[in-house]
N, CA, C and O atoms as CSV, one atom per row, in Angstrom:
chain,resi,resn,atom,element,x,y,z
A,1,UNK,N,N,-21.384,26.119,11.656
A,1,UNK,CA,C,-20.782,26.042,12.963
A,1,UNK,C,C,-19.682,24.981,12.957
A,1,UNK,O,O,-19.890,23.901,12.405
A,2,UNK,N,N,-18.714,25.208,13.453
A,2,UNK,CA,C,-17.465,24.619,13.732
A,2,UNK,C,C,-17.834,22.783,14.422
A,2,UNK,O,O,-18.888,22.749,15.058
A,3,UNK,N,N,-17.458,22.094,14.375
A,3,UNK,CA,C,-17.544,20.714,15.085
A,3,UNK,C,C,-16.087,20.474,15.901
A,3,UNK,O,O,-14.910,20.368,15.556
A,4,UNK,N,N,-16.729,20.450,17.011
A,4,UNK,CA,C,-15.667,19.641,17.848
A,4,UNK,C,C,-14.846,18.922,17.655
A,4,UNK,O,O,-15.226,17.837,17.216
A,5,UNK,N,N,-13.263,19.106,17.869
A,5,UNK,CA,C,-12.470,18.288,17.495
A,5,UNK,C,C,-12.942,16.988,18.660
A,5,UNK,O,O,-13.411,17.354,19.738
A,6,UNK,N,N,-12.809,15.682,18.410
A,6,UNK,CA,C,-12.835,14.469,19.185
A,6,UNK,C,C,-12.177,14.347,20.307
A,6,UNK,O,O,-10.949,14.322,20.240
A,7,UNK,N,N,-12.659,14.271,21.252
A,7,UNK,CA,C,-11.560,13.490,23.063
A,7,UNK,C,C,-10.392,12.484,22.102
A,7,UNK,O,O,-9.192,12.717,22.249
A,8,UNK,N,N,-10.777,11.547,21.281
A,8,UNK,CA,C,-9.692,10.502,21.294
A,8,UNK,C,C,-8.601,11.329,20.638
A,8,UNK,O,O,-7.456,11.402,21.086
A,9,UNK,N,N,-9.107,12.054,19.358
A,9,UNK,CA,C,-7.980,12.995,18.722
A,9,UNK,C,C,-6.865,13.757,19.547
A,9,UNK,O,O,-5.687,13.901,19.219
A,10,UNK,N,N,-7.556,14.258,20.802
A,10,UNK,CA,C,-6.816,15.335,21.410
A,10,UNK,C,C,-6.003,14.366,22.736
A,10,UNK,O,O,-5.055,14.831,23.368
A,11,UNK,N,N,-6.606,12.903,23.004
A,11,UNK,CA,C,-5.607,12.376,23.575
A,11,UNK,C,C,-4.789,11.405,23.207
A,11,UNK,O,O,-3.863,11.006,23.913
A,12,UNK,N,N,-5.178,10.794,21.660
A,12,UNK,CA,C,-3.613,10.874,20.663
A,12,UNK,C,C,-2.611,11.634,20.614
A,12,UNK,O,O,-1.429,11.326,20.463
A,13,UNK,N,N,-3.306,13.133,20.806
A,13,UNK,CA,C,-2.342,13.551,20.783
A,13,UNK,C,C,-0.810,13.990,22.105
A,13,UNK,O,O,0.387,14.146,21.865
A,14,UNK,N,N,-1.549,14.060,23.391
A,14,UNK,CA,C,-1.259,14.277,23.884
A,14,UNK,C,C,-0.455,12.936,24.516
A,14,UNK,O,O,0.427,13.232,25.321
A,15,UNK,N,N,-0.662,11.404,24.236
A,15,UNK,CA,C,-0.056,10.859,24.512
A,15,UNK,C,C,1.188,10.468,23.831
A,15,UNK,O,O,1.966,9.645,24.314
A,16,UNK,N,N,1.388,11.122,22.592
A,16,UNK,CA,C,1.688,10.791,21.743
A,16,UNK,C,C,3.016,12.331,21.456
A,16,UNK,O,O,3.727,12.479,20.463
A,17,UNK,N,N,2.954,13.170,22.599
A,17,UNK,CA,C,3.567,14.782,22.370
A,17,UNK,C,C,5.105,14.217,23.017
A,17,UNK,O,O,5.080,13.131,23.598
A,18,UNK,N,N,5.793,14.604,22.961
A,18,UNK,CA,C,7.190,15.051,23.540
A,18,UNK,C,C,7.409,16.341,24.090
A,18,UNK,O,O,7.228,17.271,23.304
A,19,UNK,N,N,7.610,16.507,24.764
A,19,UNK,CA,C,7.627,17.635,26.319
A,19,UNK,C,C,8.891,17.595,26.312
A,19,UNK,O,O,9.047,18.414,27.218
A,20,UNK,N,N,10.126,17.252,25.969
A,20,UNK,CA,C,11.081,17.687,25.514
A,20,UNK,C,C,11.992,18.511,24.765
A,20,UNK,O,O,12.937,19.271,24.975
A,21,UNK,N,N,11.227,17.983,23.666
A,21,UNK,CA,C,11.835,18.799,21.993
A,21,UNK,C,C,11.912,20.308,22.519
A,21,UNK,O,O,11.536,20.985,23.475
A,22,UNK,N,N,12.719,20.446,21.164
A,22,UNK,CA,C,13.241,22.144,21.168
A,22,UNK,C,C,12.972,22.464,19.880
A,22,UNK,O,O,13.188,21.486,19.164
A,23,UNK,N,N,12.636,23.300,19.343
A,23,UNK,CA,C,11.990,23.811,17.659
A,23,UNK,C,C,12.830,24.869,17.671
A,23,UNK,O,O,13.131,25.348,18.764
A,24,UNK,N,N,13.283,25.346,16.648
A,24,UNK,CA,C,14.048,26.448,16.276
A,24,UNK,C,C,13.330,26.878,14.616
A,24,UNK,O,O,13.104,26.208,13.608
A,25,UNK,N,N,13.131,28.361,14.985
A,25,UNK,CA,C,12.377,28.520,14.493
A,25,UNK,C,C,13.320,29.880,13.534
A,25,UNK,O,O,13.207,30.994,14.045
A,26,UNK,N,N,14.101,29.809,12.368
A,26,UNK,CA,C,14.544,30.839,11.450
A,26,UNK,C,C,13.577,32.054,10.882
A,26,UNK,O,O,13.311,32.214,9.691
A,27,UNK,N,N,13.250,32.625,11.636
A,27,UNK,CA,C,12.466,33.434,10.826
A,27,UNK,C,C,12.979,34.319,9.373
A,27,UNK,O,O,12.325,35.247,8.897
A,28,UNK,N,N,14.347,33.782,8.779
A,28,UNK,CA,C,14.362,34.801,7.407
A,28,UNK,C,C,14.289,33.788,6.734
A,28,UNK,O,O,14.777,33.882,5.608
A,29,UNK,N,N,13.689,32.485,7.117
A,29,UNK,CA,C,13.245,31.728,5.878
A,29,UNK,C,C,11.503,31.385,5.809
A,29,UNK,O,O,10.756,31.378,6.788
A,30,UNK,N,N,11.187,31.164,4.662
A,30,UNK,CA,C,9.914,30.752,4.716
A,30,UNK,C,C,9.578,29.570,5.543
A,30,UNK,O,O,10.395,28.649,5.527
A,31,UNK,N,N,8.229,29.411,6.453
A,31,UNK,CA,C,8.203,28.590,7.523
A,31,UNK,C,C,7.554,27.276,6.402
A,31,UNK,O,O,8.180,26.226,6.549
A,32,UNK,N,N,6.766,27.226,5.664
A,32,UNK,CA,C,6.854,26.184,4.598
A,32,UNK,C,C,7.987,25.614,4.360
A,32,UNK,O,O,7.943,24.384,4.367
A,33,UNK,N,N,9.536,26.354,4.039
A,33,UNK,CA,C,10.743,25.611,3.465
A,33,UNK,C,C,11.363,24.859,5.074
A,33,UNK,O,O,12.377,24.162,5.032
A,34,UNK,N,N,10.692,25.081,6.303
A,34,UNK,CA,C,11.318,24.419,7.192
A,34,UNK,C,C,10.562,22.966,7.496
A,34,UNK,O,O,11.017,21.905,7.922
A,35,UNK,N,N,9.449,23.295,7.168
A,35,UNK,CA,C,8.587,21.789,7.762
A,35,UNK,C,C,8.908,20.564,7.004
A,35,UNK,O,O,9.167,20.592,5.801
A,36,UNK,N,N,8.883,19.208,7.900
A,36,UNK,CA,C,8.667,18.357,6.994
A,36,UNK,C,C,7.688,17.986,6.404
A,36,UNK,O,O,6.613,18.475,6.753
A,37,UNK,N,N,7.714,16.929,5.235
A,37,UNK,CA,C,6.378,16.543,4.468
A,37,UNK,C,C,5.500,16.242,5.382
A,37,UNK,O,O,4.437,16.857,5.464
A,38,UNK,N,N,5.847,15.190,6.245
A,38,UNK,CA,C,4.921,14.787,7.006
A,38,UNK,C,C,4.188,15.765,7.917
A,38,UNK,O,O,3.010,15.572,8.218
A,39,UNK,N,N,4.876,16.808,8.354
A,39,UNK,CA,C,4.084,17.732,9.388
A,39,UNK,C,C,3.142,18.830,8.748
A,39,UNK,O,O,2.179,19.393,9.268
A,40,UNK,N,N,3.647,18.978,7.547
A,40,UNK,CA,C,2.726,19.412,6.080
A,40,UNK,C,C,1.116,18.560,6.283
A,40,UNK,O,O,-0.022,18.917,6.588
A,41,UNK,N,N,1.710,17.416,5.962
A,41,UNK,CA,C,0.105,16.478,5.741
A,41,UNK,C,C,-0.579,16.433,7.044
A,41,UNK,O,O,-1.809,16.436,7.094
A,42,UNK,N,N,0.192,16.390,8.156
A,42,UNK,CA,C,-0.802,16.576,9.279
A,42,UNK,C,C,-1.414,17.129,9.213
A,42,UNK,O,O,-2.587,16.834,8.982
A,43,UNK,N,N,-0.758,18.807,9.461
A,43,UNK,CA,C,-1.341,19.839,9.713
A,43,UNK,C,C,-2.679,20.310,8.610
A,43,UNK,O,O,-3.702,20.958,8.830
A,44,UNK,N,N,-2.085,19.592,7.222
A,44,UNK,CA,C,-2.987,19.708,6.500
A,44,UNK,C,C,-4.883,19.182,6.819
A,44,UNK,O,O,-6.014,19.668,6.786
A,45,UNK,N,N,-4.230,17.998,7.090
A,45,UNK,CA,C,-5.302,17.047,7.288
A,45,UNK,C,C,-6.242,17.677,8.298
A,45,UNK,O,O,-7.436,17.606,8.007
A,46,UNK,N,N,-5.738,18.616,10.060
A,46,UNK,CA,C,-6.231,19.010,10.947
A,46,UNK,C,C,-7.011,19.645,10.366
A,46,UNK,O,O,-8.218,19.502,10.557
A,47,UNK,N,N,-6.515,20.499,9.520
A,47,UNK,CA,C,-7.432,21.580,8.869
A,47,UNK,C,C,-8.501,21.275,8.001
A,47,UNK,O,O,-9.577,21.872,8.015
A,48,UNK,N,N,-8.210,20.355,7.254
A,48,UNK,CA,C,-9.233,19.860,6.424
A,48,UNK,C,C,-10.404,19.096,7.388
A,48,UNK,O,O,-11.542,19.030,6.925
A,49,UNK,N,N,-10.198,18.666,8.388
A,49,UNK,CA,C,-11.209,17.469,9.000
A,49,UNK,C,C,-11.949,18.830,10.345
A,49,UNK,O,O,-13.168,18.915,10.497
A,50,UNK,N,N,-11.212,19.504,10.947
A,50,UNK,CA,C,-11.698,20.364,12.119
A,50,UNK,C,C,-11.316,21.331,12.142
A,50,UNK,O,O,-10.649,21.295,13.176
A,51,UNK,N,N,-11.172,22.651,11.600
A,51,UNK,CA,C,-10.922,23.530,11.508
A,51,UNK,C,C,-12.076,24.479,9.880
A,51,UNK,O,O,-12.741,25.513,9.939
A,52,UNK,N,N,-11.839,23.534,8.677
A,52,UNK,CA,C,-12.526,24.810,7.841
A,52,UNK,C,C,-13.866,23.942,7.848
A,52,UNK,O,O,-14.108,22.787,8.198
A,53,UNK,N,N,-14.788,25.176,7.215
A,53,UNK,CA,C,-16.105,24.639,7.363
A,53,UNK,C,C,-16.573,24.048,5.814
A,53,UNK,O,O,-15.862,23.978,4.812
A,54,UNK,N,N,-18.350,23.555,6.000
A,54,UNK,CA,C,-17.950,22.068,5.286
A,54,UNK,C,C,-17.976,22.391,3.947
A,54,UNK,O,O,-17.942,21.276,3.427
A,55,UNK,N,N,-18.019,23.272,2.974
A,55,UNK,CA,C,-18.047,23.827,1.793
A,55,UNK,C,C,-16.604,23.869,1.526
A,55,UNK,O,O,-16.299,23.409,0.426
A,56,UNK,N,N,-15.631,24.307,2.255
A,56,UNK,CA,C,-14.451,24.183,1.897
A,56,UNK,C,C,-13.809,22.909,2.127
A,56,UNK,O,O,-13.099,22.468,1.223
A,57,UNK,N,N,-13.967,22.151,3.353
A,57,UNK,CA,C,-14.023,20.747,3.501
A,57,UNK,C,C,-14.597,20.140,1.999
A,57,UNK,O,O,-13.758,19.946,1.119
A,58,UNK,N,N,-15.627,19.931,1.803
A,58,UNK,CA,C,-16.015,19.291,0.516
A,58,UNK,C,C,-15.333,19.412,-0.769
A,58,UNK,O,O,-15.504,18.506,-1.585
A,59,UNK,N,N,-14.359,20.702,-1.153
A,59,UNK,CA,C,-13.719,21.021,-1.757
A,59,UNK,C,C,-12.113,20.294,-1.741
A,59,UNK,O,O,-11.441,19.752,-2.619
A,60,UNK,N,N,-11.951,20.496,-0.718
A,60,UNK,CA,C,-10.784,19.920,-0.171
A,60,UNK,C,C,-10.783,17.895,-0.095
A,60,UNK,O,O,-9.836,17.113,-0.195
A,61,UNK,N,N,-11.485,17.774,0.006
A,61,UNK,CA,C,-11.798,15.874,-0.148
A,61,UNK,C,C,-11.947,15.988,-1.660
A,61,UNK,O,O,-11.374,15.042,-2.201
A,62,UNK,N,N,-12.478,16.760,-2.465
A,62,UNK,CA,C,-12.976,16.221,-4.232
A,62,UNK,C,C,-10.954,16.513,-4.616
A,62,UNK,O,O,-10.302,15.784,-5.364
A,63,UNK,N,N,-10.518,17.464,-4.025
A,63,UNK,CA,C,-9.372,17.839,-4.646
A,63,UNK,C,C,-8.304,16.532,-4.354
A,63,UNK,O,O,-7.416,16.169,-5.126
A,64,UNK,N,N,-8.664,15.870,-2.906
A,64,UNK,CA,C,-8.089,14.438,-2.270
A,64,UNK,C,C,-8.229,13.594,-3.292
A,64,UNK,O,O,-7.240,13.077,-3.813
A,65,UNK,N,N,-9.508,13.342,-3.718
A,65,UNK,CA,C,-9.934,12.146,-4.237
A,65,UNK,C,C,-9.266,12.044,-5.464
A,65,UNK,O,O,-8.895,10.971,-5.940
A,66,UNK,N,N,-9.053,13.493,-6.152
A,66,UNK,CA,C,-8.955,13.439,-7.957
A,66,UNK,C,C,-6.833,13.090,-7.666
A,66,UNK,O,O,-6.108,12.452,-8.429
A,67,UNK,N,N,-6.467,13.704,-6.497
A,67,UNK,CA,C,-4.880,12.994,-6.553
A,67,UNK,C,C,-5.004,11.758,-6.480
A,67,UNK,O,O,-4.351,11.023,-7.220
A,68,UNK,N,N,-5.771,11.342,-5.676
A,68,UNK,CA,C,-5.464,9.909,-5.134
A,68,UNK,C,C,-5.876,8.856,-6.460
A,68,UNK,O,O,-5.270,7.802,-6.653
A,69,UNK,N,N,-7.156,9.399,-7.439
A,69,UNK,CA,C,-7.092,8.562,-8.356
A,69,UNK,C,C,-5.951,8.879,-9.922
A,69,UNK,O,O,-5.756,8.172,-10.911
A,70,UNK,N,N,-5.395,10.254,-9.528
A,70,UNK,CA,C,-4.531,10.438,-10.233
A,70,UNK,C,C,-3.250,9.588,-10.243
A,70,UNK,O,O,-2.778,9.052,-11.246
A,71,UNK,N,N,-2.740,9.531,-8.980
A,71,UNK,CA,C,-1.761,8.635,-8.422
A,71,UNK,C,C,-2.195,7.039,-8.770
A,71,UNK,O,O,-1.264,6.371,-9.219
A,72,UNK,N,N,-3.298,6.444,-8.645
A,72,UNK,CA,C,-4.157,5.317,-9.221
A,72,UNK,C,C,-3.479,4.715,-10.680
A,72,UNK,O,O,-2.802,3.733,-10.987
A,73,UNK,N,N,-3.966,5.684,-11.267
A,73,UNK,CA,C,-3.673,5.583,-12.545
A,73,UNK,C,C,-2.676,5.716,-13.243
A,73,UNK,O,O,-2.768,5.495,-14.450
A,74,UNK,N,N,-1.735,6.023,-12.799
A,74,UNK,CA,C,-0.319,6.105,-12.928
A,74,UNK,C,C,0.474,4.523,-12.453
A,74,UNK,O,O,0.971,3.765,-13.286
A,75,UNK,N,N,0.456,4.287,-11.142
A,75,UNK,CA,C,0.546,3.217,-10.595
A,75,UNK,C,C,0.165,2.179,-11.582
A,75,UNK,O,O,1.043,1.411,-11.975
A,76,UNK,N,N,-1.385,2.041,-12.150
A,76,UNK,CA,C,-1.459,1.127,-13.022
A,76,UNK,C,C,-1.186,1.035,-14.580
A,76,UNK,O,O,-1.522,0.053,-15.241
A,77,UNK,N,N,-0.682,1.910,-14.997
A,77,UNK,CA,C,-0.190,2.058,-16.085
A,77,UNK,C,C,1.716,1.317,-16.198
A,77,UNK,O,O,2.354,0.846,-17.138
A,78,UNK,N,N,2.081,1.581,-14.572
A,78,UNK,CA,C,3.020,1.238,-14.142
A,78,UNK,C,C,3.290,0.188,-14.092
A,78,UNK,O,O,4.419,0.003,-14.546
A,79,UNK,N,N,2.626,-1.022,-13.617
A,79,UNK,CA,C,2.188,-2.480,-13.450
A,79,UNK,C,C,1.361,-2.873,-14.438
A,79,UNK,O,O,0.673,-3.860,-14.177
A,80,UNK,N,N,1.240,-2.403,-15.452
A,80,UNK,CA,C,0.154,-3.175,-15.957
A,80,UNK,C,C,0.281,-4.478,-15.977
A,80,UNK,O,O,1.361,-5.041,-16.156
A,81,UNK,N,N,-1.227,-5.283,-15.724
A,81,UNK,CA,C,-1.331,-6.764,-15.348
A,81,UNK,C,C,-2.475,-6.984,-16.428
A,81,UNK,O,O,-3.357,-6.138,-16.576
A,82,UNK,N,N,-2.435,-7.911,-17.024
A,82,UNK,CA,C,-3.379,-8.314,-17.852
A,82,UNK,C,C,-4.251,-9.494,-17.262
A,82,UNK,O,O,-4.163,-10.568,-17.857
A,83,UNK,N,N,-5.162,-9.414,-16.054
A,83,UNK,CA,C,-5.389,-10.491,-15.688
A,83,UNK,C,C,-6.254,-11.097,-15.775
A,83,UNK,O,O,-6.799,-11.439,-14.725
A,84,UNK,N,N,-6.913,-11.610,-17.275
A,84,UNK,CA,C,-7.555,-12.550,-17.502
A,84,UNK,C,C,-6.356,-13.369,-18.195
A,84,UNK,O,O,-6.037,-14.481,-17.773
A,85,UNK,N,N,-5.761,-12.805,-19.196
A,85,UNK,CA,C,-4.743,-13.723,-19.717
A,85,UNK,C,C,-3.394,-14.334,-18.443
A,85,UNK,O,O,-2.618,-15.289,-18.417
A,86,UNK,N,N,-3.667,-13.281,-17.613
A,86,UNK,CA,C,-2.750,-14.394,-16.132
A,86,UNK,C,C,-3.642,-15.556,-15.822
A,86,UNK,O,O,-3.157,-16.681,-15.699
A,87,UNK,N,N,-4.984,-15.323,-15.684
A,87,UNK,CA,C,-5.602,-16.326,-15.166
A,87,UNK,C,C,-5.941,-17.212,-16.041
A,87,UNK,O,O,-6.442,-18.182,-15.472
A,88,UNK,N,N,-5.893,-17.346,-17.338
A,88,UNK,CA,C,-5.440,-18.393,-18.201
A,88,UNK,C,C,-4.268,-19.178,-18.127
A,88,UNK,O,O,-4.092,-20.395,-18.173
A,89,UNK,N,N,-3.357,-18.027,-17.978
A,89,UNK,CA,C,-1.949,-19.003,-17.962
A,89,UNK,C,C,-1.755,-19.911,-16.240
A,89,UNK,O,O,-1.248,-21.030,-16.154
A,90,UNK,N,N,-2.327,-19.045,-14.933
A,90,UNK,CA,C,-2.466,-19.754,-13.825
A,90,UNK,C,C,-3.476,-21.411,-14.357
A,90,UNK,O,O,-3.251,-22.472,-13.775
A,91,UNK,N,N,-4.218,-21.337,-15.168
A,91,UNK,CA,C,-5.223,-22.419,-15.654
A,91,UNK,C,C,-4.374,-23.366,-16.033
A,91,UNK,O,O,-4.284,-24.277,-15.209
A,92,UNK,N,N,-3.578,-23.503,-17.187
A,92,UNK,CA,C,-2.391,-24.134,-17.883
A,92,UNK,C,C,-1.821,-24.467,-17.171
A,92,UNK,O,O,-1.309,-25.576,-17.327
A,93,UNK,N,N,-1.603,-23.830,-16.152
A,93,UNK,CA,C,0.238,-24.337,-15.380
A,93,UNK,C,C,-0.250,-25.265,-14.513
A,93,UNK,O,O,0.437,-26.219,-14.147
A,94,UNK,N,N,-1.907,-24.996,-13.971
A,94,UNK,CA,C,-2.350,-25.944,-12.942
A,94,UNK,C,C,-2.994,-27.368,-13.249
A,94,UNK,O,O,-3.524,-28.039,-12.363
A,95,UNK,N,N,-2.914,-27.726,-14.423
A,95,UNK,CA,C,-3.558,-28.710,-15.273
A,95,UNK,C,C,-2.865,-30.279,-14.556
A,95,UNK,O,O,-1.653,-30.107,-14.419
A,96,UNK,N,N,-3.174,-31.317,-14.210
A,96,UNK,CA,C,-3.062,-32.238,-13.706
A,96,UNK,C,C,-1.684,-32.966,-15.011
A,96,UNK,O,O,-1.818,-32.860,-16.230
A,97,UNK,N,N,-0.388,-33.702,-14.270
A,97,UNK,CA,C,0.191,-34.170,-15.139
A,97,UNK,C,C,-0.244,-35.488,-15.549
A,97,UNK,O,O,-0.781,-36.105,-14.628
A,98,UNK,N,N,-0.170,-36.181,-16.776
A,98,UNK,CA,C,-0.576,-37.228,-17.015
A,98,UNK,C,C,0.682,-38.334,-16.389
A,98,UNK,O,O,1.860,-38.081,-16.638
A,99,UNK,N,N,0.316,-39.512,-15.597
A,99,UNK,CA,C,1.389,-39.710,-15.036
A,99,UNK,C,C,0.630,-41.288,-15.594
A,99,UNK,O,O,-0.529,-41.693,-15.513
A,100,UNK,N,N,1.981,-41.952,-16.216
A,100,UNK,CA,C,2.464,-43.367,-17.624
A,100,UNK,C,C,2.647,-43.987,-16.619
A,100,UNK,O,O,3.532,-43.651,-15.832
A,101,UNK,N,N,1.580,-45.398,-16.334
A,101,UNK,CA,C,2.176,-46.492,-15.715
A,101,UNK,C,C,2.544,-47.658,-16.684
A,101,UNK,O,O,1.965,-47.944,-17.732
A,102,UNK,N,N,3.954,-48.463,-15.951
A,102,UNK,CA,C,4.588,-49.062,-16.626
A,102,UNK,C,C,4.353,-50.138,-15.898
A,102,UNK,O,O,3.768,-49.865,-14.850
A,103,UNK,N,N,4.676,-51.680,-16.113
A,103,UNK,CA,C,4.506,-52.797,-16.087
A,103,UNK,C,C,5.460,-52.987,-14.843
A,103,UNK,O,O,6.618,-52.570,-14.881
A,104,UNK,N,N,4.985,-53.571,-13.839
A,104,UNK,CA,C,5.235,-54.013,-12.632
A,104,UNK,C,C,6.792,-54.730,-12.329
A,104,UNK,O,O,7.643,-54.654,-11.444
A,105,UNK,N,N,6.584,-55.577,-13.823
A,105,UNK,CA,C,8.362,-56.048,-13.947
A,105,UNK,C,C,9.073,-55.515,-14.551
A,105,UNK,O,O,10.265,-55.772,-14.383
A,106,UNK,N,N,8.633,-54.424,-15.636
A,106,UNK,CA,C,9.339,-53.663,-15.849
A,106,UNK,C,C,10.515,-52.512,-14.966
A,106,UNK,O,O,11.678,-52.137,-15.115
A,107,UNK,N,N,9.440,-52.282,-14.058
A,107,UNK,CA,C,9.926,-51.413,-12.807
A,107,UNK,C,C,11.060,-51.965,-12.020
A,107,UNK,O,O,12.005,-51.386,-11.486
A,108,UNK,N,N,10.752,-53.170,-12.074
A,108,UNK,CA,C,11.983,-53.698,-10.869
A,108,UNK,C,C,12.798,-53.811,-11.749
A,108,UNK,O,O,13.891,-53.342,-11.429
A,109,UNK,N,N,12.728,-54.425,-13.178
A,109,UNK,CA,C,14.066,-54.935,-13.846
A,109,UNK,C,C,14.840,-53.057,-13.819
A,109,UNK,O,O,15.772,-52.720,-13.090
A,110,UNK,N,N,14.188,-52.239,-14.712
A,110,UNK,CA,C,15.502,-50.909,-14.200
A,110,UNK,C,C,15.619,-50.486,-13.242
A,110,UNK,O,O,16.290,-49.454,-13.208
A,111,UNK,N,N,15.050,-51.018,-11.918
A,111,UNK,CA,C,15.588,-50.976,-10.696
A,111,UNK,C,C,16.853,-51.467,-10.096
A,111,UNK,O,O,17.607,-50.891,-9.311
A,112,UNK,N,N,16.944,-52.840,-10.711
A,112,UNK,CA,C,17.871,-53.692,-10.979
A,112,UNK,C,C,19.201,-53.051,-11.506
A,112,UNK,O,O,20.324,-53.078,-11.002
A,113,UNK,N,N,18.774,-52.490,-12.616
A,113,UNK,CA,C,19.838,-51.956,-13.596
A,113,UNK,C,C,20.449,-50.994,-12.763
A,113,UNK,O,O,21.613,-51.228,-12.439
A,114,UNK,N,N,19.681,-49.514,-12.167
A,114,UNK,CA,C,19.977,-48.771,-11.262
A,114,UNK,C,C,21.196,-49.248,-10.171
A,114,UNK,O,O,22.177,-48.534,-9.959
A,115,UNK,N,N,21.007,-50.416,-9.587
A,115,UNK,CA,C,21.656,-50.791,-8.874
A,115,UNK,C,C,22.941,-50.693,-9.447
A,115,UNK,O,O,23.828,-49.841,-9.393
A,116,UNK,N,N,22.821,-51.721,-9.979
A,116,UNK,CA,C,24.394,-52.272,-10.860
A,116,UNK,C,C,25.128,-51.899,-11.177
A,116,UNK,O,O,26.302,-52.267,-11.153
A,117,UNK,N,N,24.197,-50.237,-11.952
A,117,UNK,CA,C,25.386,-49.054,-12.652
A,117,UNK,C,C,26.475,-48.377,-11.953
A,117,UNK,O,O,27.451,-47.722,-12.320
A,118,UNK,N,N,25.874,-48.842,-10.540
A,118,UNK,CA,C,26.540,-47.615,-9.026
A,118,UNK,C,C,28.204,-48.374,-9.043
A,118,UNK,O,O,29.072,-47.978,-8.264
């Protein structure tokens, strides 16, 4: 049995419609070559979530999942990050500097000097 599309869905949508627009609609072309991507994935999505039933639904999410980790894996092949050896080198870079104290009169005498050179 079919499941109810949601109240909030249907008043997304409706708040969300334009009561304006004008669609023109070519019929000697294929109605696929007119849509955009995005109204593709909507419409897709409607169908997949409230419209087919759940055997084809279930089909339709495994077929989601295997792009989405397809796309995954690509992406990281793309970036590859090696990040234990980052987080070694973040280790190194964060290491405390050793900071040389010098003799009290030392300090003022090339302070001195500083001056003088100006």
């Amino acid at each position: 049995m079919q499941e109810k599309i949601p109240k909030s869905f249907v008043n997304l949508i409706k708040d969300n419609r334009d009561l304006d627009f004008k669609f023109y609609i070519d019929y000697s072309i294929d109605i696929k070559g007119q849509l955009l991507e995005e109204t593709k994935v909507i419409l897709s999505l409607i169908y997949r979530d409230y419209l087919c039933d759940k055997e084809k639904r279930e089909k339709l999410l495994a077929i989601d999942l295997e792009e989405i980790r397809r796309e995954e894996t690509i992406l990281q092949e793309k970036y590859k990050i090696d990040f234990e050896n980052r987080k070694k080198d973040i280790q190194e870079e964060n290491l405390p500097i050793k900071v040389e104290k010098g003799k009290w009169y030392i300090k003022i005498i090339d302070f001195i000097k500083k001056i003088l050179k100006r």
